[in-house]
C-alpha positions as CSV (number, residue, x, y, z in Angstrom):
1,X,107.5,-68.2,-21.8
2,X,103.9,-67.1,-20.9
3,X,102.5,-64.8,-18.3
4,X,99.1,-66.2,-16.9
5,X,97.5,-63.6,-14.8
6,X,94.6,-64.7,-12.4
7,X,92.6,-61.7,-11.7
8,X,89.7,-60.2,-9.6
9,X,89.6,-56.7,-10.1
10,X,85.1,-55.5,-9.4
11,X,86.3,-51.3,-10.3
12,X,89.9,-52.1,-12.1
13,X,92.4,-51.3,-10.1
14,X,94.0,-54.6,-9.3
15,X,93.7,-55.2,-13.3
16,X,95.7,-52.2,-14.3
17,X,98.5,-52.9,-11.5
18,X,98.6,-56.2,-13.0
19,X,98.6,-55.6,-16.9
20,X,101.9,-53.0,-16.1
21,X,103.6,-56.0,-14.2
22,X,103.2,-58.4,-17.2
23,X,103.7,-55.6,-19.1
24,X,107.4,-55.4,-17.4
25,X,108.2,-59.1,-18.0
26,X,107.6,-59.0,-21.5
27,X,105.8,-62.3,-22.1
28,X,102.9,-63.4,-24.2
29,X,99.6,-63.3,-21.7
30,X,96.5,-65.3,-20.8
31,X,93.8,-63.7,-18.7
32,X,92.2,-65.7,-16.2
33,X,89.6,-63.6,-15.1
34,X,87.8,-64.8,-11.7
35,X,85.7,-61.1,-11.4
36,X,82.4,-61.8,-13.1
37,X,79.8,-63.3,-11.2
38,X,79.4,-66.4,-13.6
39,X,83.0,-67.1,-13.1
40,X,83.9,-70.9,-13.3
41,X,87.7,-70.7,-13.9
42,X,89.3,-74.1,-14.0
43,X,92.9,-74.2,-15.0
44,X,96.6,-76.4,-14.3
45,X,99.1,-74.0,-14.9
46,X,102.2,-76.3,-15.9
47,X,104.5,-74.0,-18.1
48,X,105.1,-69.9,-17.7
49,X,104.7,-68.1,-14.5
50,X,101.2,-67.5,-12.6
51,X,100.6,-63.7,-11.6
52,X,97.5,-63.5,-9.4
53,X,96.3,-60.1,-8.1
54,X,93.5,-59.7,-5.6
55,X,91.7,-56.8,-3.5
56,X,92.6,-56.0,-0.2
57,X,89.3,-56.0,1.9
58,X,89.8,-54.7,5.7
59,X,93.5,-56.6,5.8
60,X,92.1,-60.0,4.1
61,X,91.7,-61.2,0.7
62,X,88.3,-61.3,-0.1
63,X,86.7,-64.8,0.6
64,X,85.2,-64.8,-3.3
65,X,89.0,-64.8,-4.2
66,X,89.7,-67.8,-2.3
67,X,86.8,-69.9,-3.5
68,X,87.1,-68.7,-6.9
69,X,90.7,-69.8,-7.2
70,X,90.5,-72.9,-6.1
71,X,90.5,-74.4,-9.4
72,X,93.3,-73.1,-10.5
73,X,96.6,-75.5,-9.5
74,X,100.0,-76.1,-10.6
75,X,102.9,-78.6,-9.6
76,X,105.4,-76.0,-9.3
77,X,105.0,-73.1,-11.6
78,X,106.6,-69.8,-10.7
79,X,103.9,-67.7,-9.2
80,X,103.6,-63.3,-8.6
81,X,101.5,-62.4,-6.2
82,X,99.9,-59.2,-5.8
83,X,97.7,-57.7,-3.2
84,X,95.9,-54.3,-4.0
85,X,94.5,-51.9,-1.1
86,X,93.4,-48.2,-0.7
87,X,95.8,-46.8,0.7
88,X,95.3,-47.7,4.6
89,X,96.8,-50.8,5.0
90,X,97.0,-54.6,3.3
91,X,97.8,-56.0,6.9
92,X,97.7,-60.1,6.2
93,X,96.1,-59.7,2.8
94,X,99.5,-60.5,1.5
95,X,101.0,-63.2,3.1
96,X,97.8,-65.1,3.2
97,X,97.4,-64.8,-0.6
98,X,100.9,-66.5,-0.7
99,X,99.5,-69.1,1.2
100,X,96.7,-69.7,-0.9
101,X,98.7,-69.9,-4.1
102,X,101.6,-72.2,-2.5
103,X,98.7,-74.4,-1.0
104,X,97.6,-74.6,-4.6
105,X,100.6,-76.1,-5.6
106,X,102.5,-73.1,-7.5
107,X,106.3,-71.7,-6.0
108,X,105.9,-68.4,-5.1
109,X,109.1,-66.4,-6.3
110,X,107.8,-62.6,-5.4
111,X,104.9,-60.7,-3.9
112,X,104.2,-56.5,-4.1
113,X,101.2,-54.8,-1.8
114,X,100.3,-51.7,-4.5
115,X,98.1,-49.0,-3.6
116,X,94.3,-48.7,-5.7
117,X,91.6,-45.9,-5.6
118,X,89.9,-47.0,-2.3
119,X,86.3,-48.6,-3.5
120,X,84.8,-46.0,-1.1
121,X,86.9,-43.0,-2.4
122,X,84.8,-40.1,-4.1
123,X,85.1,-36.3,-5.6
124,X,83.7,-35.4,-2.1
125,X,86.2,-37.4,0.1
126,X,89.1,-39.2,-2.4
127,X,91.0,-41.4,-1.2
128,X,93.9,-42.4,-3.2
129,X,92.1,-41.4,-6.2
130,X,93.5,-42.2,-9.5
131,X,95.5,-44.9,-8.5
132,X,97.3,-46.7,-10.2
133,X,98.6,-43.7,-11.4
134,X,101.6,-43.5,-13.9
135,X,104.2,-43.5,-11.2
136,X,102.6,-47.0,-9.7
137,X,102.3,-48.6,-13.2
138,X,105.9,-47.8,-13.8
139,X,107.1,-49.3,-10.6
140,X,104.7,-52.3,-11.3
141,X,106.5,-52.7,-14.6
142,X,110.2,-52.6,-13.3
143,X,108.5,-55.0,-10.6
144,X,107.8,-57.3,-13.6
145,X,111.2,-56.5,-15.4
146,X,113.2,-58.2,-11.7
147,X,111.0,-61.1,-11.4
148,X,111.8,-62.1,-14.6
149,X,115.5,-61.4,-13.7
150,X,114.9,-63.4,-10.6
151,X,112.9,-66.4,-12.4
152,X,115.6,-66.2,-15.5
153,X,119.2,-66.7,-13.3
154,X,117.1,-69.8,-11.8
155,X,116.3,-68.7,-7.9
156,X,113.1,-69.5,-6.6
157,X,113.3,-69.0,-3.3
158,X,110.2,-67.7,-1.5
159,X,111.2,-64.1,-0.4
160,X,109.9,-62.9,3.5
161,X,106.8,-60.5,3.1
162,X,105.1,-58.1,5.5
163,X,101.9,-59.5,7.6
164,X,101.1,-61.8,9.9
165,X,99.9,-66.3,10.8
166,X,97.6,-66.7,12.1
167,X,96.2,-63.8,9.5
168,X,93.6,-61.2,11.5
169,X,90.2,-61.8,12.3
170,X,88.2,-61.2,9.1
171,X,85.9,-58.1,9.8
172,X,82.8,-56.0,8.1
173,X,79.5,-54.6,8.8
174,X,76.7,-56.3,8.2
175,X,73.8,-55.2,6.1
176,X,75.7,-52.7,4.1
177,X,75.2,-52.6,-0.1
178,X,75.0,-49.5,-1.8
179,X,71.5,-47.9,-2.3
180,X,69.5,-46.7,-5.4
181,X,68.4,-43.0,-6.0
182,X,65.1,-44.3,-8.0
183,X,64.7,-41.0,-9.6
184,X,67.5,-40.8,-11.1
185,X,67.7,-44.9,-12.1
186,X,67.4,-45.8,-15.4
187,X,67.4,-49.7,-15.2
188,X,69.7,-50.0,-18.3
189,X,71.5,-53.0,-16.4
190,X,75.1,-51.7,-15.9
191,X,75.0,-52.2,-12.3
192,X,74.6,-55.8,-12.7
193,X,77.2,-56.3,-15.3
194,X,79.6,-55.4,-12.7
195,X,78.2,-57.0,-9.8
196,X,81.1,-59.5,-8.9
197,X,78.5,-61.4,-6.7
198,X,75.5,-61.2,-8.4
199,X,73.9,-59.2,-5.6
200,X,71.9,-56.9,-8.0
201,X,68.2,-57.2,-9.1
202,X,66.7,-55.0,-11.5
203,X,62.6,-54.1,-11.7
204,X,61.7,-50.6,-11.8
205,X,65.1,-49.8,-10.4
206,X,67.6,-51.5,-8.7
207,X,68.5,-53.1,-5.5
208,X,71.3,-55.1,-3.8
209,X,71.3,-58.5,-2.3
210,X,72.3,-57.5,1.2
211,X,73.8,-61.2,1.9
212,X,75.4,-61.3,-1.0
213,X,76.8,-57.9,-1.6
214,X,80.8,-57.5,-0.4
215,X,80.6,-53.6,-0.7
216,X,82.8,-53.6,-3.7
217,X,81.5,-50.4,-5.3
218,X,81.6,-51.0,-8.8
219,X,78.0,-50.3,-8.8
220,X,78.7,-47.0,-7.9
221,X,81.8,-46.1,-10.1
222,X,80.4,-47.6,-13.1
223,X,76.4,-46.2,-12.9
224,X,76.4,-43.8,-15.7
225,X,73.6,-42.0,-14.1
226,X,75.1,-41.4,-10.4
227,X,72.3,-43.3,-9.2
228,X,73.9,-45.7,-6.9
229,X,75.3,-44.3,-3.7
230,X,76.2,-45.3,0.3
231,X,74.2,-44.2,2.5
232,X,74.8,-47.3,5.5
233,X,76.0,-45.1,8.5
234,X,78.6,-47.6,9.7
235,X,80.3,-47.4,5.9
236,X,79.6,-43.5,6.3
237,X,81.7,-43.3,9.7
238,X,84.6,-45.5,7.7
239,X,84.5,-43.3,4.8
240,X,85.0,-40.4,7.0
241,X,88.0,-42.1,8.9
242,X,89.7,-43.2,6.0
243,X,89.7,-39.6,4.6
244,X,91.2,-38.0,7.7
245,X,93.8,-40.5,8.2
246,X,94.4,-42.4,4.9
247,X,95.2,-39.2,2.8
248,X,99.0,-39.2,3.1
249,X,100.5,-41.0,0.1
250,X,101.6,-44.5,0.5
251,X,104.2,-46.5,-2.0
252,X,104.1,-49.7,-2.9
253,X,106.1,-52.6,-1.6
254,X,107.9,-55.1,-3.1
255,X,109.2,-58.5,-2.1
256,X,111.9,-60.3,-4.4
């Protein structure tokens, strides 16, 4: 049997939780990896099981995830699916990535809601920082280990999970993208090797597409010159709140 995971994972997180789940089930793997910004996918999934692992972004799944997977289909493979957030909430990320994968034909046996290094978290204000750590990729891999179980004694039954239908109005702040401390830019082009979105543009220095930019932040944790920052006020005010109140560590939660 074959693990195929279906991942979009901008800083990592959402990768790692999944490696240590297919990790647990002990099968060969396939990456499908929907992240780069050149992505084009395509796939029928018709033996193995499907595990596909997205971002949480205010309570939704990102709406790159959703287009991006539409390609992939099944007729009834076993499907995993994971949602990843920073440690506030994952609200209807969850259930509406279940509906995504069962609309795409695949039987979901399982879902999990882990907990990532927020995208906005920093040395200044962390916010579940270091996460995954090795207590989450261990519980992702006995996650794994009881799906296979599960999959193995022949139920398939689609287990309840937390969040809500209709799934939360979609929310964000409009013209937020990182910003680019030209002094200290180097244009060596690893900003836009991360860019899921292909928001970045590169003369002197660097700037961000603000339309197309979904405030990811792999810019920032991957510039290996500190040059890319947030300065946006509304994204400021966020970062603030989620360090006040989002500090308190959360577990993850599994649905079998």
């Amino acid at each position: 049997m074959k693990t195929y995971i279906i991942n979009f994972s901008p800083t990592g997180t959402t990768k790692a939780v999944l490696e240590s789940i297919a990790e647990g089930m002990g099968n060969e793997t396939t990456l499908y990896d929907i992240t780069p910004a050149d992505s084009s996918v395509s796939a029928e999934i018709t033996d193995g099981i499907a595990l596909f692992g997205v971002p949480v972004y205010a309570g939704r799944v990102p709406l790159i995830c959703a287009e991006r997977m539409k390609n992939i289909t099944s007729d009834g493979a076993p499907a995993v699916v994971v949602a990843v957030y920073g440690n506030r909430a994952y609200e209807d990320a969850l259930v509406e990535l279940r509906d995504i994968v069962s609309d795409a034909g695949f039987s979901v046996v399982a879902g999990g809601a882990f907990i990532g290094e927020h995208s906005y978290s920093s040395a200044e204000k962390p916010v579940a920082q270091g996460r995954p750590d090795s207590a989450d990729r261990q519980c992702a891999k006995d996650f794994g280990s009881m799906v296979m179980k599960k999959i193995l004694s022949g139920i398939t039954q689609t287990p309840e999970m937390n969040g809500n239908v209709p799934y939360k109005e979609r929310m964000g702040i409009k013209g937020a993208t990182p910003q680019t401390k030209t002094e200290l830019c180097g244009s060596c082009g690893t900003c836009t090797d991360v860019c899921p979105t292909d928001a970045i543009t590169i003369d002197s220095t660097s700037s961000s597409d603000v339309e197309k930019c979904i405030m990811c932040c792999a810019c920032v944790k991957e510039c290996p010159a500190d040059a890319r920052y947030i300065a946006h006020q509304g994204i400021l005010e966020r970062i603030d709140m989620l360090y006040k109140n989002c500090s308190a560590r959360k577990e993850p939660e599994l649905f079998i």
